[in-house]
LUMTOR-167187 format. One record per residue: residue in one letter; x negated, y negated, z of N, C-alpha, C in turn. Coordinates in nm, 3 decimals, always signed. Each point is the difference from the previous one (the first is absolute). Example, Ala and Ser with C-alpha at 12.3 -4.5 7.8 and 13.67 -1.06 7.14 Angstrom:
site type A; nX -1.319; nY +0.569; nZ +0.780; caX +0.089; caY -0.119; caZ +0.000; cX -0.090; cY -0.120; cZ +0.000 .
site type S; nX +0.035; nY -0.105; nZ -0.072; caX -0.082; caY -0.119; caZ +0.006; cX +0.077; cY -0.109; cZ +0.073 .
end
This chain:
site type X; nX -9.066; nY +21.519; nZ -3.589; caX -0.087; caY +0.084; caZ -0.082; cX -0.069; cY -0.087; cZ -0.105 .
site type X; nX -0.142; nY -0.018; nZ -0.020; caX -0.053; caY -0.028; caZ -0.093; cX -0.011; cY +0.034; cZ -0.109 .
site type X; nX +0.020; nY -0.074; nZ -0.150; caX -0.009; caY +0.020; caZ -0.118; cX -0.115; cY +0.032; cZ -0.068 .
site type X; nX -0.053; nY +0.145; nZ -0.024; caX -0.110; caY -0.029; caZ -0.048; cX +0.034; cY +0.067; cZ -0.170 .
site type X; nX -0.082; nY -0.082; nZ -0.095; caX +0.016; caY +0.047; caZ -0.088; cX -0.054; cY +0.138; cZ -0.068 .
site type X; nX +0.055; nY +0.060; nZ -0.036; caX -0.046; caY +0.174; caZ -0.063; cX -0.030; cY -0.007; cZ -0.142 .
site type X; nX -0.129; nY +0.076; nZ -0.078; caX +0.043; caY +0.019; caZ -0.106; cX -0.031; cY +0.126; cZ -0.066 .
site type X; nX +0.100; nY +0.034; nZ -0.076; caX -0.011; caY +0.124; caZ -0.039; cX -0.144; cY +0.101; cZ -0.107 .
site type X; nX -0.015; nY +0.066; nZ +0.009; caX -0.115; caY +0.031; caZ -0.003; cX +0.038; cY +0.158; cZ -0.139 .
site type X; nX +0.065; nY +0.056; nZ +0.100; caX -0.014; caY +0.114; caZ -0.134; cX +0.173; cY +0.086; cZ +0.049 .
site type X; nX +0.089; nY +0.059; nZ -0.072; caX +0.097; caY +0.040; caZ +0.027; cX +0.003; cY +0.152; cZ -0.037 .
site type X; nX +0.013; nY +0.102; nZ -0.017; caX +0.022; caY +0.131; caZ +0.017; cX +0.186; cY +0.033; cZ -0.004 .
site type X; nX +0.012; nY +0.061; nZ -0.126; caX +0.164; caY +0.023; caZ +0.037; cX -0.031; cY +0.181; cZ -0.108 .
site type X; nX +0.159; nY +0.024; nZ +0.050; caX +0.000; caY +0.157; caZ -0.125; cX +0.123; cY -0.026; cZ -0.034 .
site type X; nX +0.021; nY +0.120; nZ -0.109; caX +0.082; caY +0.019; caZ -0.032; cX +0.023; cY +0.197; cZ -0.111 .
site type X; nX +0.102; nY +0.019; nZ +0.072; caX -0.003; caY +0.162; caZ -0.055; cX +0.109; cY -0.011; cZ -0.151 .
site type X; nX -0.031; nY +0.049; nZ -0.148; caX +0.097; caY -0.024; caZ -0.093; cX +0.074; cY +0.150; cZ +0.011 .
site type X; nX -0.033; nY +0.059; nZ +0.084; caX +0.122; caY +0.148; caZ -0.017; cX -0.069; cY +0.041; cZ -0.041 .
site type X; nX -0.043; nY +0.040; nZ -0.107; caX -0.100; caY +0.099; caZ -0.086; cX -0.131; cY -0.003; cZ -0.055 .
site type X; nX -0.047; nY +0.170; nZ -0.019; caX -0.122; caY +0.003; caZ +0.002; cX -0.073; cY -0.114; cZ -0.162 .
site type X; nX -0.089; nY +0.004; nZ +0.009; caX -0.072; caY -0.070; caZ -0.095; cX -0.176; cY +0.086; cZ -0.073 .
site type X; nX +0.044; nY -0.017; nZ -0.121; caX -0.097; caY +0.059; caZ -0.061; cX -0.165; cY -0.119; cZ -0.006 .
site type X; nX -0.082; nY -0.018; nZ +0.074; caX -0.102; caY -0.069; caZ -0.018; cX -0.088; cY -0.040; cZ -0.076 .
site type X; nX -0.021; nY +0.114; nZ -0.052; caX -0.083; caY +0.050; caZ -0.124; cX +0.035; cY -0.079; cZ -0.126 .
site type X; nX +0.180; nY -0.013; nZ -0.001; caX +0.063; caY -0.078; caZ -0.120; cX +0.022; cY -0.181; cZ +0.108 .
site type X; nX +0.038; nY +0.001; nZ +0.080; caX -0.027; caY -0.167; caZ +0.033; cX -0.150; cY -0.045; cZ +0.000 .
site type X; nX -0.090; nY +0.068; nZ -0.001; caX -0.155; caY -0.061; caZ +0.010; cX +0.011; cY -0.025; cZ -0.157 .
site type X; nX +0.060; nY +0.029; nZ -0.090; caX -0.024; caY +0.010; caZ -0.138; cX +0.034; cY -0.149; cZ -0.063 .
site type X; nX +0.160; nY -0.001; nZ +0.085; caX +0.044; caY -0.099; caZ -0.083; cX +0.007; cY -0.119; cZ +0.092 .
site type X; nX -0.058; nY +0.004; nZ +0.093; caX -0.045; caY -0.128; caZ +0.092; cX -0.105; cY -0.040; cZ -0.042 .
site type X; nX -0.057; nY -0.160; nZ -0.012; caX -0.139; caY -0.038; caZ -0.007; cX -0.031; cY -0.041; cZ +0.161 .
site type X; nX -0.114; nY -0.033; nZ -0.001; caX -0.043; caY -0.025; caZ +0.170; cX +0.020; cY +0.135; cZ +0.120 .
site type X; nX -0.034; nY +0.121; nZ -0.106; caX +0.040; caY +0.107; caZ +0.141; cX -0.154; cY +0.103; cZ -0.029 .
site type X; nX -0.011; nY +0.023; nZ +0.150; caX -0.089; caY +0.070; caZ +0.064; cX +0.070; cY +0.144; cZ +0.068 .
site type X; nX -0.078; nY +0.096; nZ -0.094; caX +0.055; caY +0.130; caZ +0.105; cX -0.090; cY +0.122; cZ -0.048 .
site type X; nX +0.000; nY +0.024; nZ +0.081; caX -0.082; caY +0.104; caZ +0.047; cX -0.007; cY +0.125; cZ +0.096 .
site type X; nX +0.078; nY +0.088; nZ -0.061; caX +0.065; caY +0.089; caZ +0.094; cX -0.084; cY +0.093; cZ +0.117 .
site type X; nX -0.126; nY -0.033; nZ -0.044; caX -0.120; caY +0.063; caZ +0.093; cX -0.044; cY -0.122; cZ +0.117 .
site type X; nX +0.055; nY -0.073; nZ -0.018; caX -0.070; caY -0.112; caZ +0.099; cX +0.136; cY -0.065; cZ +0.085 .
site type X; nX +0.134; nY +0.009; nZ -0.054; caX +0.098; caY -0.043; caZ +0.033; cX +0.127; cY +0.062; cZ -0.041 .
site type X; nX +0.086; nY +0.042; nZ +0.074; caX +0.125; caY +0.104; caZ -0.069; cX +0.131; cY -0.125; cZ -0.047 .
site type X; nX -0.042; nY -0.159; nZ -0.043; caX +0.086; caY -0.035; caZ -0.068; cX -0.076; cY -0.108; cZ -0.102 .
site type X; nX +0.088; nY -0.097; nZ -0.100; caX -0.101; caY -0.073; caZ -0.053; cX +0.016; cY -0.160; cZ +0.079 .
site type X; nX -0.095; nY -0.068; nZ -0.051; caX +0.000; caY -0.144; caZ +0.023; cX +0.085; cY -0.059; cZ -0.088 .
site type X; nX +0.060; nY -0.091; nZ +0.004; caX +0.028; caY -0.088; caZ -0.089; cX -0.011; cY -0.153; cZ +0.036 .
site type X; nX -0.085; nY -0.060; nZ -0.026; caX +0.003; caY -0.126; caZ -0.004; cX +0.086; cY -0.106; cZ -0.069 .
site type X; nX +0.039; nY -0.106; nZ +0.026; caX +0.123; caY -0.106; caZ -0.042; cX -0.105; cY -0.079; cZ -0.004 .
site type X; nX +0.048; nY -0.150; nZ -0.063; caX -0.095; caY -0.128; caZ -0.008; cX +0.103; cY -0.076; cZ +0.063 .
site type X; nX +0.138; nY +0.030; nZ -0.034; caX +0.085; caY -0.094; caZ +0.068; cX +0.099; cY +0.029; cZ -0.001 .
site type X; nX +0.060; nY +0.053; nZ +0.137; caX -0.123; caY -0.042; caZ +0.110; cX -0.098; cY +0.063; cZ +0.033 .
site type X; nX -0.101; nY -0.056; nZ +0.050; caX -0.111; caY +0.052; caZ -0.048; cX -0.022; cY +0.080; cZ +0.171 .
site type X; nX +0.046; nY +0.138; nZ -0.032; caX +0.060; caY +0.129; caZ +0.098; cX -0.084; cY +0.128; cZ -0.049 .
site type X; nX -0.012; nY +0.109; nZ +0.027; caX -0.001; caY +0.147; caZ -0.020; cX +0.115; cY +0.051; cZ +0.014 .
site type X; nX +0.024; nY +0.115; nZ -0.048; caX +0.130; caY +0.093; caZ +0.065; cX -0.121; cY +0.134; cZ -0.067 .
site type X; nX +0.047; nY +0.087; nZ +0.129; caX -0.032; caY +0.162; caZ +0.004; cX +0.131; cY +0.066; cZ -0.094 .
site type X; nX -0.029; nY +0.082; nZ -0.029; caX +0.140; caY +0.082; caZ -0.048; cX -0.048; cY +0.089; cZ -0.002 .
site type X; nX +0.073; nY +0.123; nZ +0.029; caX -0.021; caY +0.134; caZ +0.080; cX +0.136; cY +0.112; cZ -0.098 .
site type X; nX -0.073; nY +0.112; nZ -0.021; caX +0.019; caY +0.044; caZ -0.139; cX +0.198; cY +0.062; cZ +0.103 .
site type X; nX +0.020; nY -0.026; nZ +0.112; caX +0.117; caY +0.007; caZ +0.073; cX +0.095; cY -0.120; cZ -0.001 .
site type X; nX -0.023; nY -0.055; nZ -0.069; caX +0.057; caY -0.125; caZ -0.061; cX -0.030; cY -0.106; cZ +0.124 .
site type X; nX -0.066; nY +0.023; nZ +0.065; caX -0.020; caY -0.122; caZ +0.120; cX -0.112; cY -0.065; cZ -0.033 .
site type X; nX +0.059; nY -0.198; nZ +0.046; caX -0.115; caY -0.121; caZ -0.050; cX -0.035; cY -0.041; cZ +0.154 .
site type X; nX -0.102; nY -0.040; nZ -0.013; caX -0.045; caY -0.119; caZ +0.088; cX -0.055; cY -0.143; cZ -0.067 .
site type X; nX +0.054; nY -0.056; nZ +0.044; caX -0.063; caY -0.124; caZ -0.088; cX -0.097; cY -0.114; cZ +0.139 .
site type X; nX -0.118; nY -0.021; nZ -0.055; caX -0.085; caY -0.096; caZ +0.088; cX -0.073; cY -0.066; cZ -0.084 .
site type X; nX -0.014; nY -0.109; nZ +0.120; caX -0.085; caY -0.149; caZ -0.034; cX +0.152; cY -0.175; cZ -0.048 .
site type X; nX +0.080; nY +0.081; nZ +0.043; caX +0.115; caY -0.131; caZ -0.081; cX -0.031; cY -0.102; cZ +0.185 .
site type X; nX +0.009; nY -0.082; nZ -0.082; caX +0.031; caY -0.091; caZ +0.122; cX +0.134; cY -0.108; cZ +0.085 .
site type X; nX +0.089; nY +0.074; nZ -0.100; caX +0.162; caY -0.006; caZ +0.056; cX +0.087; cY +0.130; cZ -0.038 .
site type X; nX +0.069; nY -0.052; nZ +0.114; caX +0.110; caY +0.145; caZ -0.017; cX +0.046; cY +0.024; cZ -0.177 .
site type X; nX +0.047; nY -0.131; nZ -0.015; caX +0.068; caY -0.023; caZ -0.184; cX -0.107; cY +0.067; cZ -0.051 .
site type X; nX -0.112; nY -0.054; nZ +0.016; caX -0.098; caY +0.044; caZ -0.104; cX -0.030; cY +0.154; cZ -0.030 .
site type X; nX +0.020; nY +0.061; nZ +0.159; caX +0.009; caY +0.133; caZ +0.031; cX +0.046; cY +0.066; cZ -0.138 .
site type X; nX +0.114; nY -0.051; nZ +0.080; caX +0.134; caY +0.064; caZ -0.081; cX -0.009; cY -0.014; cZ -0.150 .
site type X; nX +0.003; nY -0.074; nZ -0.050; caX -0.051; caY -0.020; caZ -0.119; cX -0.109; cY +0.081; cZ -0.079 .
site type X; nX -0.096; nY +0.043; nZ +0.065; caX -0.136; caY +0.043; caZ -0.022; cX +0.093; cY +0.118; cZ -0.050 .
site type X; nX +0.078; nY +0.094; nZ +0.084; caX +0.020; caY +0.164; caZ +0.036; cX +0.118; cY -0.053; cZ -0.121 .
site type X; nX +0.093; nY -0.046; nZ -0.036; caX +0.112; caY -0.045; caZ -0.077; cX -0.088; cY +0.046; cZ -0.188 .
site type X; nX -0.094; nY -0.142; nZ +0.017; caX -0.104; caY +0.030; caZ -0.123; cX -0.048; cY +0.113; cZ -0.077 .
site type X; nX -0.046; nY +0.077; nZ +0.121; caX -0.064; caY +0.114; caZ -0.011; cX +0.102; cY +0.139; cZ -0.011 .
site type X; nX +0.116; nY +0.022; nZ +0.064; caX +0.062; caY +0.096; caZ -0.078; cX +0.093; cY -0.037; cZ -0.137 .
site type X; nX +0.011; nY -0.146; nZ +0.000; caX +0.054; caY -0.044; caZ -0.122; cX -0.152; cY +0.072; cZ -0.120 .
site type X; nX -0.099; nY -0.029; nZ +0.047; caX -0.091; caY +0.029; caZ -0.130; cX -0.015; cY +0.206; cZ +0.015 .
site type X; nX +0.067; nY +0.015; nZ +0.056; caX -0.038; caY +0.182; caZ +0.032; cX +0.137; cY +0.056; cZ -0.092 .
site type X; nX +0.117; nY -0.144; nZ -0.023; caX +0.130; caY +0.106; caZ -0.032; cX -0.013; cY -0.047; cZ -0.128 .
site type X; nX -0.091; nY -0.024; nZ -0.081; caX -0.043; caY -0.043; caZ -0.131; cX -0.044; cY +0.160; cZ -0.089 .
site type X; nX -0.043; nY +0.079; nZ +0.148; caX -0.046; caY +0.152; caZ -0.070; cX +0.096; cY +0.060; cZ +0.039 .
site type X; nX +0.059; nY +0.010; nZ +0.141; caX +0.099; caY +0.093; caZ +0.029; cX +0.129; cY -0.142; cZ +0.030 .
site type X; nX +0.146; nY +0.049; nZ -0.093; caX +0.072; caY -0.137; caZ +0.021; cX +0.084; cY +0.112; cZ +0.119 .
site type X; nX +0.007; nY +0.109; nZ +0.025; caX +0.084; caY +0.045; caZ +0.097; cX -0.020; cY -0.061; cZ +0.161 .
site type X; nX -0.145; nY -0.085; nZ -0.010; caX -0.016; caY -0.046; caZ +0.158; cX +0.099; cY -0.098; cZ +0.049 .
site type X; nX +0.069; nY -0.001; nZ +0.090; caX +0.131; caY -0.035; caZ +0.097; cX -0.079; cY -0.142; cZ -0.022 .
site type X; nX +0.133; nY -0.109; nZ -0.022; caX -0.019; caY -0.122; caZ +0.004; cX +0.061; cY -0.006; cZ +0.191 .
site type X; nX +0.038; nY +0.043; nZ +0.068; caX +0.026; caY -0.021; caZ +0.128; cX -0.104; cY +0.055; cZ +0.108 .
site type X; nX -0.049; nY -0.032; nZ +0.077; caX -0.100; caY +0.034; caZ +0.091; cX -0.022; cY -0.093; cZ +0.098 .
site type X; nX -0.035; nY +0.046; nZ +0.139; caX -0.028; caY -0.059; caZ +0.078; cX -0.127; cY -0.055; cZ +0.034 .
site type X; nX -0.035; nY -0.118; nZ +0.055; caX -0.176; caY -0.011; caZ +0.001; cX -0.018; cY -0.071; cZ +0.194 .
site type X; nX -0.085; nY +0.086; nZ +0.007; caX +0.000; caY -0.047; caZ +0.148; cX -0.106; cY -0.055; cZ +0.036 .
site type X; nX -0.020; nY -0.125; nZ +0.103; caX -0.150; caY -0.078; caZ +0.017; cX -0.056; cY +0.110; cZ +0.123 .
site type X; nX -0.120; nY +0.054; nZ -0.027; caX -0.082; caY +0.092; caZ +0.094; cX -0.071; cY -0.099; cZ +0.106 .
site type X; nX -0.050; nY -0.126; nZ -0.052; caX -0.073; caY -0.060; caZ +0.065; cX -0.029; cY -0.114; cZ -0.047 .
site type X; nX -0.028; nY -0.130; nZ +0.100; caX -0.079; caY -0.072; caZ -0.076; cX -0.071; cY -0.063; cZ +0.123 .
site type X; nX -0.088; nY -0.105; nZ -0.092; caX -0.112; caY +0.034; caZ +0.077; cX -0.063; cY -0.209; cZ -0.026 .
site type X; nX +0.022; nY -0.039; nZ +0.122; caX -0.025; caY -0.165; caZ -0.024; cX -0.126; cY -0.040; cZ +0.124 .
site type X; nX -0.031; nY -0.141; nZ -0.050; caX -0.125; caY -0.049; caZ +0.048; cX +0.095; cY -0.129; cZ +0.073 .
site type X; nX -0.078; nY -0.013; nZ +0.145; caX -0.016; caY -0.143; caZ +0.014; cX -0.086; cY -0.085; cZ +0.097 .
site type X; nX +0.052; nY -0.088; nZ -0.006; caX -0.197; caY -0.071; caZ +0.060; cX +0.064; cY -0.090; cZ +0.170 .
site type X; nX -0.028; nY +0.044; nZ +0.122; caX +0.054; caY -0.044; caZ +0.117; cX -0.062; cY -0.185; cZ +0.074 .
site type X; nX -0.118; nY +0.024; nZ -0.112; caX -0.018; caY -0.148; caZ +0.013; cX -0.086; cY -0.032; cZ +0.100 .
site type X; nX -0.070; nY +0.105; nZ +0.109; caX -0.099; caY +0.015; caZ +0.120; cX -0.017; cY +0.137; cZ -0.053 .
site type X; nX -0.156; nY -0.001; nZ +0.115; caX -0.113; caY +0.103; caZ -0.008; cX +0.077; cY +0.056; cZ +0.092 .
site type X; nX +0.013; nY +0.129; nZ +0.018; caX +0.020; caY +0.122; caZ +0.082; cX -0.142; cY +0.109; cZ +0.094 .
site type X; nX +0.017; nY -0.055; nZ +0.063; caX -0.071; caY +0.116; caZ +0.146; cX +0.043; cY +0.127; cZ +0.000 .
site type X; nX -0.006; nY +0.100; nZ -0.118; caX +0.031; caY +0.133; caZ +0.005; cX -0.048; cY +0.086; cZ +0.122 .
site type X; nX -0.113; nY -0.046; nZ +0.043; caX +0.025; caY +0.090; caZ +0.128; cX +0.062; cY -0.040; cZ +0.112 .
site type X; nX +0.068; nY -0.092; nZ +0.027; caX +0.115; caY -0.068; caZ +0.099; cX +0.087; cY +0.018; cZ -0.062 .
site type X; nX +0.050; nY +0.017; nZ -0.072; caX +0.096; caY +0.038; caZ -0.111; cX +0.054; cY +0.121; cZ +0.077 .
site type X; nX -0.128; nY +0.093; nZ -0.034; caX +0.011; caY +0.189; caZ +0.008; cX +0.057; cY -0.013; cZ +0.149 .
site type X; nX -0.065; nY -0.056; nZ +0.064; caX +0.037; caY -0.015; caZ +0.166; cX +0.131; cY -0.051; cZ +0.068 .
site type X; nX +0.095; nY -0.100; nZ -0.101; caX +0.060; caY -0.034; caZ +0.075; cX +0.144; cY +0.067; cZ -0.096 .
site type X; nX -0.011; nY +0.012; nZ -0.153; caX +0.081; caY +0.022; caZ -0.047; cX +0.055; cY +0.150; cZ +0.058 .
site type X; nX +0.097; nY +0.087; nZ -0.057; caX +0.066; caY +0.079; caZ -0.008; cX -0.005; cY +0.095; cZ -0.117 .
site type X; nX -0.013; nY +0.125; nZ -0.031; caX +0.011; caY +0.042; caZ -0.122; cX -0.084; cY -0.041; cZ -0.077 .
site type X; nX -0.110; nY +0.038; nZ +0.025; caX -0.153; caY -0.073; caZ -0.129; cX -0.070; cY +0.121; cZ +0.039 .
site type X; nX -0.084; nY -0.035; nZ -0.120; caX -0.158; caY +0.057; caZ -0.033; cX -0.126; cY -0.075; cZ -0.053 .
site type X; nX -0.078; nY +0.020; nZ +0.089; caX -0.140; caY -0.112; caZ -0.056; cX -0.109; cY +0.124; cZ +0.022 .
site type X; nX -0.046; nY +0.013; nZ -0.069; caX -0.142; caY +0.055; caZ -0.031; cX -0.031; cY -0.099; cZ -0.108 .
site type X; nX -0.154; nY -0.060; nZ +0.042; caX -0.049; caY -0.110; caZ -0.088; cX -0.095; cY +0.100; cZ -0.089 .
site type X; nX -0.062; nY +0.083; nZ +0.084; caX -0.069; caY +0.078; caZ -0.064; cX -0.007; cY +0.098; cZ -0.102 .
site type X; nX +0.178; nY -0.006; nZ -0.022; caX +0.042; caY +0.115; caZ -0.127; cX +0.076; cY -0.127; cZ -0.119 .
site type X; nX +0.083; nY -0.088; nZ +0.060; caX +0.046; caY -0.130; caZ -0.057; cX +0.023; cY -0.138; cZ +0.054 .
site type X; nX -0.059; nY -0.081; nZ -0.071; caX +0.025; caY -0.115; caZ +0.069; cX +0.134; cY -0.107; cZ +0.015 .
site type X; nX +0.089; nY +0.126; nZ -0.018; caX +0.114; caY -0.104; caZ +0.017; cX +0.087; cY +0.086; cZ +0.159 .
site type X; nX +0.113; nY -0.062; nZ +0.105; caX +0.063; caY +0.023; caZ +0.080; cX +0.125; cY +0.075; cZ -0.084 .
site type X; nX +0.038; nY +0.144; nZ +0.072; caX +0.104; caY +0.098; caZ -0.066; cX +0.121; cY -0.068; cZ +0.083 .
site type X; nX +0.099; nY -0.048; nZ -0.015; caX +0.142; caY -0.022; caZ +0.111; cX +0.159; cY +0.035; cZ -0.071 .
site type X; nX +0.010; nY +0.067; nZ +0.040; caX +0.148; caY +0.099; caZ -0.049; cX +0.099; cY -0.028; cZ +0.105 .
site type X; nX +0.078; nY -0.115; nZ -0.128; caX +0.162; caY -0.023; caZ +0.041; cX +0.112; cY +0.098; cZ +0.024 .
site type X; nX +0.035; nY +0.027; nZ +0.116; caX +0.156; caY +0.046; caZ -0.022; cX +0.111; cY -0.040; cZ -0.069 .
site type X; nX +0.036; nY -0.090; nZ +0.036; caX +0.090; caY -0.101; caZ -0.079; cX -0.024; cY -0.103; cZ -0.047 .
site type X; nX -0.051; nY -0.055; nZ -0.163; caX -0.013; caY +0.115; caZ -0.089; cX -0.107; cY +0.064; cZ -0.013 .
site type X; nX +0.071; nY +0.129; nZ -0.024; caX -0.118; caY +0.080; caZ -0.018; cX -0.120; cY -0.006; cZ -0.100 .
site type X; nX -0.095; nY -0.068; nZ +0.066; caX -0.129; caY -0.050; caZ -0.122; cX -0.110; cY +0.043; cZ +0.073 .
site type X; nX -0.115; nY -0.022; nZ -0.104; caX -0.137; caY +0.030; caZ +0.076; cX -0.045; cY -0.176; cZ -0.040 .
site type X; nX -0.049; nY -0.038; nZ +0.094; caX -0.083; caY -0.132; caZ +0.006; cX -0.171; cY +0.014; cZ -0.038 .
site type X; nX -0.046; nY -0.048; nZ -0.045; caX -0.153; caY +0.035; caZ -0.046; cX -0.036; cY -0.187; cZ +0.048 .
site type X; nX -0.046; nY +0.005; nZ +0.158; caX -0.078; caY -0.134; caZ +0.032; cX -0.090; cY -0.008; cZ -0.023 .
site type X; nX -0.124; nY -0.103; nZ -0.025; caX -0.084; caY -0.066; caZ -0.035; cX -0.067; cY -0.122; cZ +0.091 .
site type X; nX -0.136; nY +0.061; nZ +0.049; caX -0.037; caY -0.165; caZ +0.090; cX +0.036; cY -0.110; cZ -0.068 .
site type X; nX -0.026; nY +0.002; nZ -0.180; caX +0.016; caY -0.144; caZ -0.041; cX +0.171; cY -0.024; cZ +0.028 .
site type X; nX +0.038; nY +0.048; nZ +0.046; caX +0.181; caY -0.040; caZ -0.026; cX +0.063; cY +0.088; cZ -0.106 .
site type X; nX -0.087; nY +0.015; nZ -0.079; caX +0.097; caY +0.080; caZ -0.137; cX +0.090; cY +0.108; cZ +0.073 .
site type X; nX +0.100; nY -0.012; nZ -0.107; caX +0.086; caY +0.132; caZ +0.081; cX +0.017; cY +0.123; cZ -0.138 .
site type X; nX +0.047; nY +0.139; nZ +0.012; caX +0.071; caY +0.049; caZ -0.108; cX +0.068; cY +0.126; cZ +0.061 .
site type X; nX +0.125; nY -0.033; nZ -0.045; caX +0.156; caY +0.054; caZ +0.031; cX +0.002; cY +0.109; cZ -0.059 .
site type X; nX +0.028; nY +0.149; nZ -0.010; caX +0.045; caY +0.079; caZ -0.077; cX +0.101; cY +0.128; cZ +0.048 .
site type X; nX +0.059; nY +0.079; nZ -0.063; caX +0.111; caY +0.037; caZ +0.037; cX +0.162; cY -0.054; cZ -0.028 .
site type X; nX +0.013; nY -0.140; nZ -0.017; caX +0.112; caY -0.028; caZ +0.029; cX +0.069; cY +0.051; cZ -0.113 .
site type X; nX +0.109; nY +0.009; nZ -0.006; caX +0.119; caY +0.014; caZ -0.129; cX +0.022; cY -0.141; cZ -0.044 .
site type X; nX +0.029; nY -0.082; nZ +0.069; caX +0.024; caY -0.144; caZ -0.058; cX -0.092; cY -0.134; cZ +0.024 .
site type X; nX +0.035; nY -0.099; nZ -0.050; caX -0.116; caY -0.098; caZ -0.007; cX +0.043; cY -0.064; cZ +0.138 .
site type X; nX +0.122; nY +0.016; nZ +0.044; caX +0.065; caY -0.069; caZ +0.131; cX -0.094; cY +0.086; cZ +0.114 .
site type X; nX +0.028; nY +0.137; nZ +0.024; caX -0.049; caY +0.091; caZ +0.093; cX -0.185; cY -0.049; cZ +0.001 .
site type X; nX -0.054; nY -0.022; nZ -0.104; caX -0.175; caY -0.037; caZ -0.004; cX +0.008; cY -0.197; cZ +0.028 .
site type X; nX +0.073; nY -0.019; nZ -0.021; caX +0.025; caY -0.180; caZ +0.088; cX +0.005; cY +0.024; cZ +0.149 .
site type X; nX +0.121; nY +0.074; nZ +0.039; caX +0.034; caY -0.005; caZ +0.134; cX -0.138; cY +0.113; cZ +0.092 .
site type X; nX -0.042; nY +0.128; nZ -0.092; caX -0.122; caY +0.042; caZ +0.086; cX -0.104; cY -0.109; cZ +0.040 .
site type X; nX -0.069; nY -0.068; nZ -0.134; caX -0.088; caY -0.151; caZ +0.038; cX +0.083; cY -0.088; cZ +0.120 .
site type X; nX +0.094; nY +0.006; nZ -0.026; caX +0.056; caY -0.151; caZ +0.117; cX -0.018; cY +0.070; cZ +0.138 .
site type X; nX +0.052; nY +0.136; nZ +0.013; caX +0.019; caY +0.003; caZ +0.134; cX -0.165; cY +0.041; cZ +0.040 .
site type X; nX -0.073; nY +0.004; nZ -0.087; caX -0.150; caY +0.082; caZ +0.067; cX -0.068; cY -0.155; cZ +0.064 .
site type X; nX +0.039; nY -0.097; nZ -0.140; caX -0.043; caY -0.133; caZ +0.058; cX +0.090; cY -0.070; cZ +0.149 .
site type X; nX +0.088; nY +0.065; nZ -0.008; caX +0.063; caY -0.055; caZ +0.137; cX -0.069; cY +0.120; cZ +0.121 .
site type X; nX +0.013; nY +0.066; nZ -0.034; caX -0.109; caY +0.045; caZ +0.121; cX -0.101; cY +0.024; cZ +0.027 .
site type X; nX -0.084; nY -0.038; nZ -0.082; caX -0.122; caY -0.082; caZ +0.028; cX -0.004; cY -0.098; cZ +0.073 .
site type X; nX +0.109; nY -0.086; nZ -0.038; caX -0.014; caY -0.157; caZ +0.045; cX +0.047; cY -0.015; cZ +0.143 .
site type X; nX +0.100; nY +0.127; nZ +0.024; caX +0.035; caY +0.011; caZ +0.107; cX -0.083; cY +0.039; cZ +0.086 .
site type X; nX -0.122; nY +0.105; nZ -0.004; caX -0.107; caY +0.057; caZ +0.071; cX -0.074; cY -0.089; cZ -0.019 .
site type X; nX +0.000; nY -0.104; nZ -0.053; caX -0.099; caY -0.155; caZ -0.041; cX -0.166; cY +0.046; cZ +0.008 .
site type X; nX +0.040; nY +0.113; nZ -0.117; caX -0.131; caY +0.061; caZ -0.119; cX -0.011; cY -0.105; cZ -0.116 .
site type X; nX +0.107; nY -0.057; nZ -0.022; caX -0.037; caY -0.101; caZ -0.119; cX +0.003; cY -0.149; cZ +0.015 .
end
């Protein structure tokens, strides 16, 4: 199996604190928050560092995006109800945070023939005419591949940074094996 290198791109995790949350009073005493209950039913909150978003949802549920490691993830969503139990201190220091997705780039190093691609691969989608990249959906792991004539690749779906390595390796091994690349 060939090594190709991955890099991470943007991470997506949640986390639920048990209880509901008043918005109205975290937009207050947060700086960097956007909300707007007519345009979006939670607020923004922006971090600098790491420099992340997290959603928070007046059901006490976060999403946090844009970190570009799991730590950082974690950290981001850690930050952010640490600065929420500053108004309410009853919010649970215990909670679970789960990675939804993440989502990495990498570069195969040859031009790709997407329409020999579409033809010989398995499990794809090419319409050039709606996007110009090749659709190919892993079973094991379960990822979506986003190919590129220039070679670029981008991984998304996986839960871990291992599962978006091993989707790139094995797509590049069978390529190489259908000797598309």
């Amino acid at each position: 199996m060939t090594d190709v290198e991955i890099k991470i791109e943007n991470i997506v995790s949640s986390a639920s604190i048990g209880k509901d949350i008043e918005l109205t009073e975290v937009a207050k005493a947060l700086e960097g928050v956007t909300f707007n209950r007519d345009q979006f039913p939670g607020l923004v909150f922006k971090l600098k560092e790491p420099k992340t978003a997290a959603l928070i949802f007046s059901s006490g549920k976060l999403v946090c995006t844009g970190a570009k490691s799991i730590e950082d993830s974690k950290i981001a969503i850690h930050k952010t109800v640490d600065l929420m139990r500053t108004i309410d201190n009853n919010i649970p220091h215990e909670f679970e945070i789960t990675i939804q997705n993440i989502v990495a780039s990498a570069n195969l190093e040859a031009t790709l023939n997407l329409e020999a691609v579409a033809l010989e691969l398995e499990d794809t989608e090419y319409e050039p005419e709606q996007f110009p990249g090749l659709v190919y959906r892993l079973k094991d792991p379960k990822v979506v591949l986003l190919l590129f004539g220039s070679g670029k690749v981008v991984c998304t779906g996986a839960k871990t940074k291992d599962a978006a390595k091993l989707g790139v390796e094995k797509a590049y091994d069978r390529l190489k094996a259908l000797e598309l690349l």
